[in-house]
VOKESE-617088 format. One line per 4 residues: for each residue x, y, z of C-alpha. Coordinates in pm, whole numbers, always signed. Layout:
X/Y/Z | ...
This chain:
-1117/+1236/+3027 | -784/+1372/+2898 | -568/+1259/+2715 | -269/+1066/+2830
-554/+937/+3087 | -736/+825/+2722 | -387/+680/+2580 | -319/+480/+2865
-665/+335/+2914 | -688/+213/+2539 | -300/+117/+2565 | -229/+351/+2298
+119/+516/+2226 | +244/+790/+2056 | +249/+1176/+2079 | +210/+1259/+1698
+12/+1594/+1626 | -210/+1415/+1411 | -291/+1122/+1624 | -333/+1353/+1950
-598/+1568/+1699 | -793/+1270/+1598 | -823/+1124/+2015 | -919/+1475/+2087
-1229/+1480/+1812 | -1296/+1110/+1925 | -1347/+1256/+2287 | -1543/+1511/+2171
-1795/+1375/+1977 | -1869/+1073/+2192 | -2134/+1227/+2370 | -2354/+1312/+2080
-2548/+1032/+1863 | -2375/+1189/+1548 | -2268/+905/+1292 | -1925/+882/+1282
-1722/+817/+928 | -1318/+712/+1077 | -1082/+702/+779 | -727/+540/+749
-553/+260/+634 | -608/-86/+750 | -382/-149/+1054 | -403/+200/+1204
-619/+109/+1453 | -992/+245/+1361 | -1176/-74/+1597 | -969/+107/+1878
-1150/+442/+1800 | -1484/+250/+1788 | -1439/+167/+2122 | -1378/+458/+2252
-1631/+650/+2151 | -1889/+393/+2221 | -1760/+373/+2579 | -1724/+724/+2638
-2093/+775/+2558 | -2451/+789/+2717 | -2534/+398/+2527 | -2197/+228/+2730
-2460/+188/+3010 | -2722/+54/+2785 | -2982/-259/+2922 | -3060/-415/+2626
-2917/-509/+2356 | -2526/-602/+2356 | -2399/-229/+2359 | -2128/-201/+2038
-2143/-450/+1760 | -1877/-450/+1546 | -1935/-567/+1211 | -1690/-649/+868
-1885/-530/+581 | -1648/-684/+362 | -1660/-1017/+517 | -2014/-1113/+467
-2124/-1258/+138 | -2356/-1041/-58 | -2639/-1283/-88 | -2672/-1289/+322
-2583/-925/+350 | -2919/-773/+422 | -2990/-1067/+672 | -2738/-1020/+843
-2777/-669/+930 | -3195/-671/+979 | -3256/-1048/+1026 | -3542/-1211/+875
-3867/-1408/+951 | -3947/-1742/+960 | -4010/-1902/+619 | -3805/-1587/+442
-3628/-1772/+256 | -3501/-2212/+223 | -3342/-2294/+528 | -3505/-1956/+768
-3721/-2215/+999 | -3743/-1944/+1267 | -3721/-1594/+1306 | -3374/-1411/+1351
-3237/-1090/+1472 | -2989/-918/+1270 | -2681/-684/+1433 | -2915/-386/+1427
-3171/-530/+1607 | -2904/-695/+1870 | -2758/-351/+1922 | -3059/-173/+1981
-2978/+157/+2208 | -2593/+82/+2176 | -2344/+135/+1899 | -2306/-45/+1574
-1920/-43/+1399 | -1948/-76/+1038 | -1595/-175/+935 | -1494/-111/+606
-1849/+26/+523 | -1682/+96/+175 | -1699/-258/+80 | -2131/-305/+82
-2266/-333/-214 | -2465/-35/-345 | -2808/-231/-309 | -2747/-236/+47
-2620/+135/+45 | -3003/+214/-63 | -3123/-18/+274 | -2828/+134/+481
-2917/+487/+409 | -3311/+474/+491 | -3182/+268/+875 | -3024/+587/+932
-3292/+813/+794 | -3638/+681/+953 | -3414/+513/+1231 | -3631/+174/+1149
-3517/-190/+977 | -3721/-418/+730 | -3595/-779/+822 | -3601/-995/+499
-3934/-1121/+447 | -4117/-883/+670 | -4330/-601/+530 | -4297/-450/+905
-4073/-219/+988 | -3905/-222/+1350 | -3809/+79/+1556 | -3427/+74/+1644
-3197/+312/+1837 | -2878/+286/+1725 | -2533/+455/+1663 | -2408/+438/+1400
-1979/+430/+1348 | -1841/+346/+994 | -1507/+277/+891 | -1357/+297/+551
-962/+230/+397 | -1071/+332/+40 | -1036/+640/-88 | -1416/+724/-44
-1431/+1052/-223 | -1300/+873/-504 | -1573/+634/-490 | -1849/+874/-464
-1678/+1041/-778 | -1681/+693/-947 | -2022/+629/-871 | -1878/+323/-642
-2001/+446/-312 | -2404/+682/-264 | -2279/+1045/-200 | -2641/+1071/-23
-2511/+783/+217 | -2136/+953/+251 | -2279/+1290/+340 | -2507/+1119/+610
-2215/+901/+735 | -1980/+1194/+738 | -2167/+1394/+992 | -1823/+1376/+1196
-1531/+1266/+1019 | -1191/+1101/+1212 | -904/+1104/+1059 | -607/+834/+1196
-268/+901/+1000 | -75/+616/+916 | +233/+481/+1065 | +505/+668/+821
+334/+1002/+888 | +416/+935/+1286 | +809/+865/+1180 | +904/+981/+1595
+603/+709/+1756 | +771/+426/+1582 | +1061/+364/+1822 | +829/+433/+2113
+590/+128/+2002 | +830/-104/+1887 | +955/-60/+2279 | +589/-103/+2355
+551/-452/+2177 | +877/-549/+2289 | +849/-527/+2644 | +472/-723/+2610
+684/-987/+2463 | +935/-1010/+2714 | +707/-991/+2955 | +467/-1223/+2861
+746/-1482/+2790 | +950/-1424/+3074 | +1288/-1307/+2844 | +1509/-993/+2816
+1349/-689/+2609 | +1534/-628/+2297 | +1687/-290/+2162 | +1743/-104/+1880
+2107/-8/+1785 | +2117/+367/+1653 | +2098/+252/+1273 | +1878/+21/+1359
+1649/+256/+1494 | +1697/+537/+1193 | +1585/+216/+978 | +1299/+98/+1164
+1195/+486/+1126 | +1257/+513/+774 | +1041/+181/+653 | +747/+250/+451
+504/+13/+727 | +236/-33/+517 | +85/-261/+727 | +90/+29/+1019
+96/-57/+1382 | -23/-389/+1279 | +280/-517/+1082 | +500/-320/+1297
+393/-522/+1641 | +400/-876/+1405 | +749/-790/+1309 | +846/-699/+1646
+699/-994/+1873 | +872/-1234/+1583 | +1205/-1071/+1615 | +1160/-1105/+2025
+1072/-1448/+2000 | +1340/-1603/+1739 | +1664/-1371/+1782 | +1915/-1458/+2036
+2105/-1131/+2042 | +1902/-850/+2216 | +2066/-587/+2082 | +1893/-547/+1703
+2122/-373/+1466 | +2016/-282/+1115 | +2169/-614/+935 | +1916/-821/+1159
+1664/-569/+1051 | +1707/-633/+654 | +1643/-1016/+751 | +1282/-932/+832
+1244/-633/+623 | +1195/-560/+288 | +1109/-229/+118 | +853/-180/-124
+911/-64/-445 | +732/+301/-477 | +586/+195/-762 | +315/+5/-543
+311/+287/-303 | -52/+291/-189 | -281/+602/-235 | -355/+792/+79
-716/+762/+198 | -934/+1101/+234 | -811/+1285/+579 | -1028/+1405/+857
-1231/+1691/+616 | -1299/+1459/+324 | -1020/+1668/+83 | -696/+1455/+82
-545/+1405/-219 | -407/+1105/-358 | -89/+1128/-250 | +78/+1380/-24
+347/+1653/-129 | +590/+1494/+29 | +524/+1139/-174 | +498/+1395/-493
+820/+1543/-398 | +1052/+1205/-361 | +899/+1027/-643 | +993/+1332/-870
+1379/+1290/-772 | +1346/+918/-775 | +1186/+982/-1162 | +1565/+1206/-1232
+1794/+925/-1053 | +1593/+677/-1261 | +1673/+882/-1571 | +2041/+947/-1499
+2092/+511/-1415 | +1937/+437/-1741 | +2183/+728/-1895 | +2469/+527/-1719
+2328/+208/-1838 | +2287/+295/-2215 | +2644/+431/-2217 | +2772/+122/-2035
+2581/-94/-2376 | +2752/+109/-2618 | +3104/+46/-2524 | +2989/-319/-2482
+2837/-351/-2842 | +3170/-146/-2927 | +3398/-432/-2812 | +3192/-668/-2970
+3246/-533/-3301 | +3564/-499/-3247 | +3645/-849/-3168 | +3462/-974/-3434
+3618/-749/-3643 | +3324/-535/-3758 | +3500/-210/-3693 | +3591/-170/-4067
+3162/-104/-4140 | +3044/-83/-3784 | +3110/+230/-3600 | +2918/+356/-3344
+2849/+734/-3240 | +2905/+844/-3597 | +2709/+1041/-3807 | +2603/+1084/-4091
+2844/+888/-4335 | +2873/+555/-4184 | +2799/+183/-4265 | +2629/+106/-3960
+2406/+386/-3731 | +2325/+231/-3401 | +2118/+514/-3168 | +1974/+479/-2835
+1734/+693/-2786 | +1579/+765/-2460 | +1224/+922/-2517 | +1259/+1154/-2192
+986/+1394/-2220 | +747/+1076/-2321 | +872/+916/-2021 | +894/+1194/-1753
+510/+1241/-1855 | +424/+847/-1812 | +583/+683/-1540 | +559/+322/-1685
+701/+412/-2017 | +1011/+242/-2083 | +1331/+356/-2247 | +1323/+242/-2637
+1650/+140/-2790 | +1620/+200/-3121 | +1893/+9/-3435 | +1844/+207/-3746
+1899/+44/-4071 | +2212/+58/-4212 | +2253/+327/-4500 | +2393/+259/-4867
+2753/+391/-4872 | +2902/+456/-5256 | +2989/+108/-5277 | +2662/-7/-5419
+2420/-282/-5329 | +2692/-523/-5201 | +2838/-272/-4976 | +2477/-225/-4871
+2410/-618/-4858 | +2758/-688/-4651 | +2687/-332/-4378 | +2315/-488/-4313
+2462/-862/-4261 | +2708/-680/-4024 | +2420/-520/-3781 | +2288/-865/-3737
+2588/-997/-3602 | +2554/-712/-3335 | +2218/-782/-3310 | +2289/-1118/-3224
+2588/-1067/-2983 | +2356/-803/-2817 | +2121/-1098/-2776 | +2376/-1327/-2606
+2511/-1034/-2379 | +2119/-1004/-2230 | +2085/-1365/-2184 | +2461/-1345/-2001
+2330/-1077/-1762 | +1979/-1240/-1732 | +2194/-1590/-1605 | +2431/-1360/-1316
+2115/-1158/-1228 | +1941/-1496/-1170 | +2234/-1668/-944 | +2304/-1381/-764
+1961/-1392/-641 | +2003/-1748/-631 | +2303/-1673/-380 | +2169/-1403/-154
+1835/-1641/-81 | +1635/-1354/-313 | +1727/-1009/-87 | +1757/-782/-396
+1996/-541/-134 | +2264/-828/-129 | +2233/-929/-496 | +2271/-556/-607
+2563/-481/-407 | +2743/-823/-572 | +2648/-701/-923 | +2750/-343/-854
+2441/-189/-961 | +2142/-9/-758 | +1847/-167/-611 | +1614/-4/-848
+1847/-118/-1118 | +1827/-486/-1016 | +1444/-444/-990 | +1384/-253/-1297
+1647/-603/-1509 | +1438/-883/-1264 | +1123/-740/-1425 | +1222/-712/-1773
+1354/-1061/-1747 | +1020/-1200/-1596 | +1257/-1349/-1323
């Protein structure tokens, strides 16, 4: 079968190099009874890939058994784990009045999906890995093992090199998984397929409802293209059947865009899971790339920020008229030395260190102890007014937010300061 034949069986769109690569392998290896280890983030679709190679092989035809069995290794409680994969016998255990097959047994000469496979706990890894060894199953309370044929495709969204290296996941059990390895990229790697399945989902809506199709304006569509969708084709068909459904223009610009979408700070940017030969890193060179400049804008707004405090603590003093002992900038023979200093280095090298705003004590000028006493009673008033200036800004932060039903994008543009300003303040002030 080729594949645009493949695409439009399985109703999948797209034409992304990656995507096309991993239909090809998924083509190719269907024939064999390799196991098969498919590897992506949840919501790219790896149940799709299941299916076909399970019905582009020799088992789709099979008699017995229930051909593929798909199976959420994270969904089953660990106590009832190994009975539900191998059954059990009668008596087994309190409440086993009769004997039961497990999903091996029921897809005996088909296909069994192991959905996130990196989920099962490493006592069933040990069970897991002899089923694919000796090709046989103990169910629980049996000391006889059964004969199966069976398939075997896992899927992971874990990093699972990383949890072989942590000792989370059997590298025996990985390496006899991995005999082929599929790769699906995720939806912000396939930028150009987004506008083509958002059209997809759109037209199933109309269709199915009887209603126009909806469009995208062109910075609509340049937005749709440029969200993070880390929820993958998955969020990406939720969001569009919901805008169908509820908006009564049919034209979508970018404004009703923001009302559905938010972006996610990249400080919860999720790590990229291993790629088709086991070697991805973490996170790609691109991700390294525009966190990097994001790090130097962050550095230059907090720059901008720290000279914005000064001239505020400035006129402070001023009006309370401190500027007699309290002058800022100076060094070294003043009454009052207040320095901001922003530990770059230390923060370029740990991205959740903070900027430290350091107040120096006051030093003794050749008026004595009073003129000590009187410079040091001085800095608390600033420290004080400081005080009531962050409770000030922690009050308009909070009703702009208030105002613009929480959409950090409309409270930021009211307060005049970035989004990753406004993020950075709602943190710090817990709100």
């Amino acid at each position: 079968m080729d594949i645009q034949s493949l695409k439009k069986r399985y109703d999948i769109v797209g034409n992304d190099p990656k995507l096309l690569l991993a239909l090809n392998k998924a083509i190719q290896v269907a024939p064999t009874d390799l196991s098969i280890l498919i590897t992506g983030e949840s919501g790219v679709g790896k149940d799709v890939f299941s299916r076909i190679i399970h019905e582009n092989s020799k088992r789709k035809h099979v008699k017995q058994g229930k051909g593929l069995i798909s199976v959420n290794c994270g969904a089953i409680p660990e106590g009832t784990i190994e009975s539900e994969l191998f059954g059990h016998v009668k008596g087994a255990f309190t409440g086993a009045d009769k004997n039961r097959k497990g999903y091996f047994e029921e897809a005996d000469g088909g296909t069994i999906f192991l959905d996130e496979i990196g989920e099962l706990p490493l006592s069933m890894q040990v069970k897991l890995l002899r089923v694919l060894e000796n090709g046989e199953i103990i169910p629980v309370g049996s000391s006889v093992a059964q004969k199966i044929d069976v398939r075997v495709v896992a899927a992971t969204n874990v990093d699972i090199v990383e949890a072989v290296r942590t000792g989370r996941f059997r590298e025996d059990l990985y390496y006899r998984l991995n005999q082929i390895s599929i790769y699906i990229p995720p939806l912000r790697e396939r930028k150009d397929d987004i506008p083509l399945l958002f059209r997809k989902f759109s037209s199933d809506v109309a269709e199915k409802y009887n209603m126009p199709p909806i469009f995208l304006s062109e910075d609509a569509r340049g937005y749709l293209m440029n969200y993070p969708w880390y929820g993958n084709v998955r969020e990406l068909k939720n969001i569009t059947e919901q805008i169908s459904v509820v908006e009564e223009d049919r034209t979508i610009t970018m404004a009703i865009l923001q009302n559905y979408l938010q972006y996610v700070p990249e400080e919860k940017m999720p790590a990229v899971v291993s790629g088709a030969n086991g070697s991805h890193s973490e996170i790609s060179d691109r991700e390294l790339l525009l966190k990097a400049l994001s790090m130097g804008q962050m550095i230059n707004e907090m720059r901008t920020e720290i000279n914005d405090l000064r001239q505020i603590v400035a006129q402070i003093a001023q009006r309370d008229h401190l500027s007699s002992n309290v002058e800022l900038n100076a060094r070294p023979n003043k009454t009052l030395d207040v320095c901001y200093d922003v530990e770059k280095s230390e923060y370029e090298n740990d991205h959740n260190s903070e900027s430290k705003l350091e107040i120096l004590h006051p030093q003794e000028d050749e008026g004595g102890e009073n003129a000590s006493r009187q410079s040091f009673l001085d800095a608390e008033v600033v420290e004080e007014e400081s005080l009531a200036l962050e409770e000030r800004e922690r009050k308009a932060i909070k009703l702009a937010l208030e105002r613009h039903q929480g959409r950090r994008k409309g409270a930021a543009e009211e307060l005049h300061i970035s989004e990753r300003t406004l993020y950075r303040k709602i943190k710090e002030y817990g709100l």
